[in-house]
C-alpha positions as CSV (number, residue, x, y, z in Angstrom):
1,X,-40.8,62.1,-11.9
2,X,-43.3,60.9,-14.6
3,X,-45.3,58.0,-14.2
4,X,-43.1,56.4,-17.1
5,X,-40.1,56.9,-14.9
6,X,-41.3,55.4,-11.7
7,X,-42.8,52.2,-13.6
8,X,-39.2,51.7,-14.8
9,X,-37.6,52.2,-11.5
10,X,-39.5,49.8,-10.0
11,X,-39.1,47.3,-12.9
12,X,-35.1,48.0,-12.2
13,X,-35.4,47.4,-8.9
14,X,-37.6,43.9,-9.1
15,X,-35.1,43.1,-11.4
16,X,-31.5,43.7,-9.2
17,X,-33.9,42.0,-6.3
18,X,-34.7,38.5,-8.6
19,X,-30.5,38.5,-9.2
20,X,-29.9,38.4,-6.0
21,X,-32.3,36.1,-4.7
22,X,-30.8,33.8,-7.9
23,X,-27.5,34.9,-6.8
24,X,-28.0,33.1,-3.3
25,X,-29.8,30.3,-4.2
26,X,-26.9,29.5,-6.7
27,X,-24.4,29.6,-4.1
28,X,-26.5,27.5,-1.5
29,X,-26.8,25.0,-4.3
30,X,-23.6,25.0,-5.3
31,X,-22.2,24.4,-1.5
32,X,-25.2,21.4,-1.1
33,X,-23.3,19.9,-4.7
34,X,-20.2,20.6,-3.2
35,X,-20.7,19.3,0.0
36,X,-21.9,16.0,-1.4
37,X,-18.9,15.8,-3.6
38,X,-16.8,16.1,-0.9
39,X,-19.0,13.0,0.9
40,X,-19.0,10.9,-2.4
41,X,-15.2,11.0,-2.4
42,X,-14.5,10.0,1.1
43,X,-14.9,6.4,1.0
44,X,-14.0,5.9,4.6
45,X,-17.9,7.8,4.6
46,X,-19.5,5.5,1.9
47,X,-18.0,2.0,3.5
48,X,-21.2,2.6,6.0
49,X,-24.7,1.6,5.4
50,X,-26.7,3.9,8.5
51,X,-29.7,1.8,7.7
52,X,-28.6,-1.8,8.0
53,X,-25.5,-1.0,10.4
54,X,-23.5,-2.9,8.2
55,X,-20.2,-2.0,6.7
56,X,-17.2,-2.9,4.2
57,X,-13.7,-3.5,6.0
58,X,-11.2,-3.3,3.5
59,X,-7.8,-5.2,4.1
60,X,-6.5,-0.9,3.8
61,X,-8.0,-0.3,7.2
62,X,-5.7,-3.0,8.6
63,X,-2.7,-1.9,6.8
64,X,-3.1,2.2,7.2
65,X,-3.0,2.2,3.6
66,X,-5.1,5.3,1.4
67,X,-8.7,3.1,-0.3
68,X,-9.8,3.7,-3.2
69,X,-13.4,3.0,-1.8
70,X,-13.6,0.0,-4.2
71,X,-15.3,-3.2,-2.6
72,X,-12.8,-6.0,-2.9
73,X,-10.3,-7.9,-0.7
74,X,-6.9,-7.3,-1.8
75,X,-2.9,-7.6,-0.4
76,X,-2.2,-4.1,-2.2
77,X,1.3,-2.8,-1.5
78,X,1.6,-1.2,1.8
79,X,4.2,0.7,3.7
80,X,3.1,1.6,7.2
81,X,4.8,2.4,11.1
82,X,1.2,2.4,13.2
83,X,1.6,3.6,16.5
84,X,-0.7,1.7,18.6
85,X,-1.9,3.3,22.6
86,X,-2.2,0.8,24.6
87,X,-4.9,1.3,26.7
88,X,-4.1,1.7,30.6
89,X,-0.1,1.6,30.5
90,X,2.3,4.7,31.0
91,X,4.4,4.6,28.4
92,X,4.2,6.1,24.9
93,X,3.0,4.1,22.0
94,X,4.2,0.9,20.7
95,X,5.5,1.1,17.1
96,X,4.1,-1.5,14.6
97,X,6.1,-1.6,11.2
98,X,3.8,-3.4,8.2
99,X,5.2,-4.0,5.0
100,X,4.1,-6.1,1.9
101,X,2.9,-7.9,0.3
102,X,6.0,-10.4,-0.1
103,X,5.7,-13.8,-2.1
104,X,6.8,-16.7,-1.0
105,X,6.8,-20.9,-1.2
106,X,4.0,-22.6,0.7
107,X,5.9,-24.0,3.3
108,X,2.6,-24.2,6.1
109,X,-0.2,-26.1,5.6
110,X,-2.4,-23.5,4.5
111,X,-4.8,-25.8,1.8
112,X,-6.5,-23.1,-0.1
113,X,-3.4,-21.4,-2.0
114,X,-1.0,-23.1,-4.3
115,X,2.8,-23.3,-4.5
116,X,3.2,-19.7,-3.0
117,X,1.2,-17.0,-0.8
118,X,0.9,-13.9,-0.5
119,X,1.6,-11.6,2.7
120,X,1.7,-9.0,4.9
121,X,4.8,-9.0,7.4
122,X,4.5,-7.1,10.7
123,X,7.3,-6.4,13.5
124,X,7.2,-4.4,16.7
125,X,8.6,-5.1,19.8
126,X,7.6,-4.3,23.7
127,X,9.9,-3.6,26.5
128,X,9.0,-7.3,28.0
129,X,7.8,-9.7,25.3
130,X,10.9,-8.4,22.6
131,X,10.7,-8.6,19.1
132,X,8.0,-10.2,17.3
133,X,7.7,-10.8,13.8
134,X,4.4,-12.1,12.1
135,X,2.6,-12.6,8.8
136,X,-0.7,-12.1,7.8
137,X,-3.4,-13.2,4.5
138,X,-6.5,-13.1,4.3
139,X,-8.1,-16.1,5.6
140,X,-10.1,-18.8,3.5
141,X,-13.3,-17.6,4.0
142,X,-12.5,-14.4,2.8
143,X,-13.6,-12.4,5.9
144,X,-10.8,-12.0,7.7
145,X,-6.7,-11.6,8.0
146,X,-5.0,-14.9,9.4
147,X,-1.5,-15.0,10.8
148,X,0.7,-17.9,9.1
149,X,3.8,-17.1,11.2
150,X,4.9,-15.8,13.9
151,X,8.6,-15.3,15.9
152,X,9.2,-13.9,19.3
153,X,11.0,-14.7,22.5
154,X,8.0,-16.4,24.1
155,X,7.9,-19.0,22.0
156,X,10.3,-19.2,18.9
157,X,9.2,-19.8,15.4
158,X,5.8,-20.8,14.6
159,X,3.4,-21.7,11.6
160,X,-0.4,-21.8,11.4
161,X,-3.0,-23.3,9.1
162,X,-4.3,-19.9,8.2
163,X,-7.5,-21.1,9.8
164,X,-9.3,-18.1,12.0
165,X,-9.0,-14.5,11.8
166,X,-6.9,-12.1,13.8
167,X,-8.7,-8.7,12.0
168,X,-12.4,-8.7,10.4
169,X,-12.8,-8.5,6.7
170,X,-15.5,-7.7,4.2
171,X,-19.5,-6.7,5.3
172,X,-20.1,-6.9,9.2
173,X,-22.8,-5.3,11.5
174,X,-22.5,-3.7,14.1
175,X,-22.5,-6.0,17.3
176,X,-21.9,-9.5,15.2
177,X,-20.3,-12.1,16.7
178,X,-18.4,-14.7,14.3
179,X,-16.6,-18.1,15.6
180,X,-14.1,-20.1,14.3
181,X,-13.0,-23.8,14.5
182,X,-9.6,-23.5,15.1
183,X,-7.8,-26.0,17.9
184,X,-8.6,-23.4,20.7
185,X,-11.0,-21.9,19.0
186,X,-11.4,-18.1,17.9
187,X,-14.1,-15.4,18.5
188,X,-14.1,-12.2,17.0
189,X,-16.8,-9.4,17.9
190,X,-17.4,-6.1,16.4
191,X,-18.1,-3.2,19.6
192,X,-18.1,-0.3,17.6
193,X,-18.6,-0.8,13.5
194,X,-17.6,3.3,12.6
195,X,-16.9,5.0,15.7
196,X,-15.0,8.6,15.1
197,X,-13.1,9.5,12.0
198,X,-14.6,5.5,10.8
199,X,-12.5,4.1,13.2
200,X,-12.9,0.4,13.9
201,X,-13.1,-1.6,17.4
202,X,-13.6,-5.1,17.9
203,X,-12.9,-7.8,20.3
204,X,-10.0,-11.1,19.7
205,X,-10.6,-13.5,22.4
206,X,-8.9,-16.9,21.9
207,X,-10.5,-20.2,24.2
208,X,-11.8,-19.2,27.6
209,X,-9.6,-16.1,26.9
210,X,-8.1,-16.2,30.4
211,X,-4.6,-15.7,29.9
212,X,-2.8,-12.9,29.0
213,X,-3.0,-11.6,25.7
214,X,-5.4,-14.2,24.9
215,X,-8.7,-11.5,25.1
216,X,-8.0,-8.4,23.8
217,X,-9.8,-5.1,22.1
218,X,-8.1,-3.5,19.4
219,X,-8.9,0.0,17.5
220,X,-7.9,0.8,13.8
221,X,-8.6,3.8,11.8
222,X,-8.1,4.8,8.2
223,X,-4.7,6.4,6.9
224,X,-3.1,5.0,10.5
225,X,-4.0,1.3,10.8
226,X,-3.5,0.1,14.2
227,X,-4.5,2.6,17.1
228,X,-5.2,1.1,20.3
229,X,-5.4,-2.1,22.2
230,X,-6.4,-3.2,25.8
231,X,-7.1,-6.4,27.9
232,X,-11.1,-7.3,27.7
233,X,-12.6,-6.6,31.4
């Protein structure tokens, strides 16, 4: 082989070498651009702030509705059957059907809306309390859902004020505490802001909390809503 030849056999060579270093590099690229696609379009992800431990809860998580990642508070329409574990009891889950939002007349004494409100109505029913029906908006402060009625054996129909919150709204860290001035008064505290899959957990303690039902942690995860529940120890 002339010199000639072998200067172009190793030009060829360089040559397939360089396209297939560029060949790799292109696909490693194109996985990183895919792979933060894939992040940017899970807003479950995006609702997280690592640095400041803070996060957006939109009403979805509550309902087990799909989010469109958008930061606002909104009763969109919802159709859901959660099935909720609770914590320590044998027996299988209890089913919570949530549909909405319906409209109807102000008839509580919720001051903040006008003739009519908005709202999400709930029912499930447990082999000892029976069926329950309730109703939640969010709440005047705009940082939580309220119930405005509820209807079970225990204790017939009732109405509220739509003061408190029964399920965090909006931005929250991770570990706040939040009280509100309701006739017994209401404390809500976030334990774990984005646990697995951006599930949410966070304590509902009403008063001293000492009797049943009145202290409880519950769990909620996007695309299921509500998860788990169990008595505070």
């Amino acid at each position: 082989m002339d010199m000639n030849a072998h200067r172009a056999m190793h030009t060829l060579k360089i040559l397939s070498m360089t396209a297939v270093i560029s060949l790799i590099t292109g696909c490693s690229n194109q996985s990183s651009d895919t792979k933060e696609q894939t992040i940017s379009k899970n807003p479950w992800a995006n609702a997280y702030n690592e640095q400041s431990k803070e996060r957006f809860i939109p009403v979805e998580l509550f309902t087990g509705a799909t989010w469109d990642g958008k930061h606002e508070l909104r009763l969109a329409p919802a159709e859901n059957t959660a099935c909720a574990q609770a914590i320590g009891r044998d027996r299988p889950c209890d089913k919570y059907h949530l549909t909405g939002p319906f409209t109807t007349k102000n008839q509580s004494k919720i001051d903040w809306v006008g003739d009519e409100i908005e709202y999400y109505k709930r029912t499930f029913s447990t082999p000892y309390g029976g069926p329950v029906e309730s109703h939640f908006t969010i709440n005047k402060s705009k940082d939580g859902l309220v119930r405005i009625y509820d209807k079970r054996k225990r204790w017939g129909e009732r109405r509220y004020d739509g003061v408190g919150s029964k399920f965090p709204l909006g931005y929250w860290k991770q570990g706040e505490v939040r009280h509100y001035k309701t006739r017994a008064g209401i404390r809500v505290e976030i334990l774990e802001l984005n646990g697995p899959d951006n599930c949410l957990t966070f304590r509902w303690t009403i008063g001293e909390g000492r009797r049943k039902n009145d202290d409880n942690v519950y769990t909620f995860c996007p695309e299921k809503g509500f998860s788990k529940f169990r008595h505070f120890e």
